[in-house]
N, C-alpha and C positions, 0 to 999 in steps of 0.2 A: 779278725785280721782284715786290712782294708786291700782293695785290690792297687797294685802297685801301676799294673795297664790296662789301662782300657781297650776295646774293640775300636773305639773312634780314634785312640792315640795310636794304635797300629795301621789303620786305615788313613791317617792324616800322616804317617813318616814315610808310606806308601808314596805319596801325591805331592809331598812338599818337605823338597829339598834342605832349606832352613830350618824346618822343623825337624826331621831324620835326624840333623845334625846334634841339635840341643836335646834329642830327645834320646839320642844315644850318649850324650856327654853326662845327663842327668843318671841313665840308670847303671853307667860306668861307674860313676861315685859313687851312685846306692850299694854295688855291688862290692867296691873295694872295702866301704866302710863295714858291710854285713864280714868280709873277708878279715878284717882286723878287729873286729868283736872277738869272730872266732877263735883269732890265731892268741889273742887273749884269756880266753877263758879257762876255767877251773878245771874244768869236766873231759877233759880231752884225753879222746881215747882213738882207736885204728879209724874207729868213722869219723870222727870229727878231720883228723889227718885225710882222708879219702876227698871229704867235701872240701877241703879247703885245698886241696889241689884240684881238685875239677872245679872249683871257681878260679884259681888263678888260672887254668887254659881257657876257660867262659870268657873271662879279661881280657888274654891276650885278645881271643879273636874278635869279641866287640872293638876293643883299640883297634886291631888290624881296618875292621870294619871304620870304624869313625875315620879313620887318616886316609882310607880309600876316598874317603866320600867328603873330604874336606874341600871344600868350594876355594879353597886360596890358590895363589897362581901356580902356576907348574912348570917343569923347566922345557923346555924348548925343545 
């Protein structure tokens, strides 16, 4: 299995803004799309149900996180 983050991609969303941004937009897809694997598959039993609601609150709070930190204008 390949590692999905690195130490230098956590230390770089750390220190640069622009990158936080795309770098949580990236692992918000990865997460949604691992979430709609799940909610497809064959095999689904109480844990599968379990995991696939603690990744959609994972979701929400990355999103909450990404629209915090969204660099566009703000209202006044």
């Amino acid at each position: 299995m390949s590692t999905l983050v690195t130490e230098d991609d956590l230390a770089r969303a750390r220190s640069d803004p622009a990158f936080r941004q795309q770098f949580l937009a990236q692992n918000l897809d990865r997460l949604l799309e691992a979430l709609e694997m799940m909610r497809h598959a064959s095999n689904q039993d109480a844990d599968t149900a379990r995991l696939i609601r603690e990744g959609a609150d994972l979701a929400v709070k990355l999103a909450d996180r990404l629209q915090s930190s969204d660099p566009g204008p703000r209202a006044a």
